[in-house]
C-alpha positions as CSV (number, residue, x, y, z in Angstrom):
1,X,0.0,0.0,0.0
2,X,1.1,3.5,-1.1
3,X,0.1,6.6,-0.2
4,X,1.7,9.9,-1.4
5,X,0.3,13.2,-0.6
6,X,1.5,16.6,-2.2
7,X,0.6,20.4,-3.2
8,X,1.7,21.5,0.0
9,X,3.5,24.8,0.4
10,X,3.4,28.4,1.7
11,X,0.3,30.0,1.5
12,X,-1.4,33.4,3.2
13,X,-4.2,33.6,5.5
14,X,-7.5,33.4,3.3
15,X,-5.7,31.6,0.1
16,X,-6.4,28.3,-1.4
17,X,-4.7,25.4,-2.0
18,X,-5.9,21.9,-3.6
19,X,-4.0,18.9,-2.3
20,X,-4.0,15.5,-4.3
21,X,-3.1,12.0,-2.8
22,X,-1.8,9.2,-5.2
23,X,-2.5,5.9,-3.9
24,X,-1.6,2.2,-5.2
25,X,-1.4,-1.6,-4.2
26,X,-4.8,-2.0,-3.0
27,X,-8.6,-1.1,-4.7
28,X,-8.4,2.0,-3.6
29,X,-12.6,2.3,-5.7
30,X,-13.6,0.3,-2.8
31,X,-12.5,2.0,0.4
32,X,-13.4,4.6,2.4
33,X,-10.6,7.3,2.0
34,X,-9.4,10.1,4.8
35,X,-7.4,13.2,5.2
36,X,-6.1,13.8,8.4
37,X,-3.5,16.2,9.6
38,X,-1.2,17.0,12.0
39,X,0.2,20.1,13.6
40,X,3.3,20.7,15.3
41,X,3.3,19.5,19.4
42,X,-0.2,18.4,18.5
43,X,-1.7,14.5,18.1
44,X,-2.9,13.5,14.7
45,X,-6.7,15.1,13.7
46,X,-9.3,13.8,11.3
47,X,-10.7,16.7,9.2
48,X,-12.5,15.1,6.0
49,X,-14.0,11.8,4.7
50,X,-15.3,10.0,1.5
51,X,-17.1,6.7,0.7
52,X,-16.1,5.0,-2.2
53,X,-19.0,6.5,-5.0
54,X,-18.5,10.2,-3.1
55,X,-21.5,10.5,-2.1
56,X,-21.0,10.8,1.3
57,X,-18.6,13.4,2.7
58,X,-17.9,14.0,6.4
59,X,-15.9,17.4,7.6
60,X,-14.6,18.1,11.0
61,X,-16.0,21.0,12.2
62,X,-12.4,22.6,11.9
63,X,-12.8,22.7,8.5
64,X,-16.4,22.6,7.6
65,X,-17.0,25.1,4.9
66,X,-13.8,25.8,4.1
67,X,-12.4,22.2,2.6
68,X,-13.9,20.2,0.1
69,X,-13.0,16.3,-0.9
70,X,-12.9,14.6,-3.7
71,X,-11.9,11.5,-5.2
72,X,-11.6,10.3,-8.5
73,X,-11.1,6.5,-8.9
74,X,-10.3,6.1,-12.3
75,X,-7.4,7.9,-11.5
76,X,-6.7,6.2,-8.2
77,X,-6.7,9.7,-6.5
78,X,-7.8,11.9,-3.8
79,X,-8.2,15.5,-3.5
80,X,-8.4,17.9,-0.6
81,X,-9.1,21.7,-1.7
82,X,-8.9,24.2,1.4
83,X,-10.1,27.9,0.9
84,X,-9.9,30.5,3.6
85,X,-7.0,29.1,5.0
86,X,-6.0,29.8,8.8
87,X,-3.0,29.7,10.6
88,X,-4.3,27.0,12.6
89,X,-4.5,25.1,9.5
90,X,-0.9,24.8,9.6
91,X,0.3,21.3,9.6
92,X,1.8,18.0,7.9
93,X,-1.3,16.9,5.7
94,X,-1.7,12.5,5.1
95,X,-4.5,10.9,3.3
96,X,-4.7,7.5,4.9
97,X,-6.9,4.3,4.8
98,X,-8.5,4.9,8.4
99,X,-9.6,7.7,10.2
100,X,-7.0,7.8,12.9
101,X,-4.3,8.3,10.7
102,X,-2.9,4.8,11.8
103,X,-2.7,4.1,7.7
104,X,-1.6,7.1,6.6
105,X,1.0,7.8,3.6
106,X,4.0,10.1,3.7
107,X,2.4,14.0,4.2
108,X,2.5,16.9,2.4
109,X,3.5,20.4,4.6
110,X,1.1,23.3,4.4
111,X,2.2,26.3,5.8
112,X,-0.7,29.4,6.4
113,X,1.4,32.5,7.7
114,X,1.4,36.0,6.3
C-alpha cells in the first residue's frame, strides 16, 4: 500500500490550496478514503471523509465550509481543496486508509502565515 500526498507549500491567510493523494497496491474504488493532519506539538486530527461513490462526505467542524474532498477513482486519487485558510490550519497533511491516521501515507506540509 502507497500513499503519497503533495501540493503542499506556503500559503497566506484566506488563500487556497488543492492537495491530491496518489495511492496504489490496493482497490483504492472500494474504500473509504481520509485526510487527516497533523500540527506541530499536536496528536494527529481527522478533518475530511469519502465513501467510495463520493456521495458521502464528512468534515470536522475545523474545516467545515472551508475544505472540500474529492476523489476520482479512475485515477486512483484523492483530493483535498482548502479555501480561507487559517493559521491554525498549519500542519503536515496525510491521506490515509483509516480515520485515525494509523494508515496514513507520507504527508505533504502546508504552511498558512502571512
Amino acid at each position: 500500500v502507497q500513499l503519497q500526498a503533495s501540493g503542499g507549500g506556503l500559503v497566506q491567510p484566506g488563500e487556497s490550496l488543492t492537495l491530491s493523494c496518489a495511492a496504489s497496491g490496493f482497490s483504492f474504488n472500494i474504500y473509504y478514503m481520509y485526510w487527516v493532519r497533523q500540527a506541530p506539538g499536536k496528536d494527529i486530527e481527522w478533518i475530511s471523509s469519502i465513501n467510495p461513490g463520493s456521495y458521502i462526505t464528512e468534515y470536522a467542524d475545523s474545516v467545515k465550509g472551508r475544505f472540500t474532498i474529492s476523489r476520482d477513482n479512475a485515477k486512483n486519487t484523492l483530493y483535498l481543496h482548502m479555501s480561507s485558510l487559517k493559521s491554525d490550519d498549519t500542519a503536515v497533511y496525510y491521506c490515509s486508509k483509516d480515520s485515525k491516521g494509523a494508515n496514513r501515507g507520507q504527508g505533504t506540509l502546508v504552511t498558512v502565515s502571512s
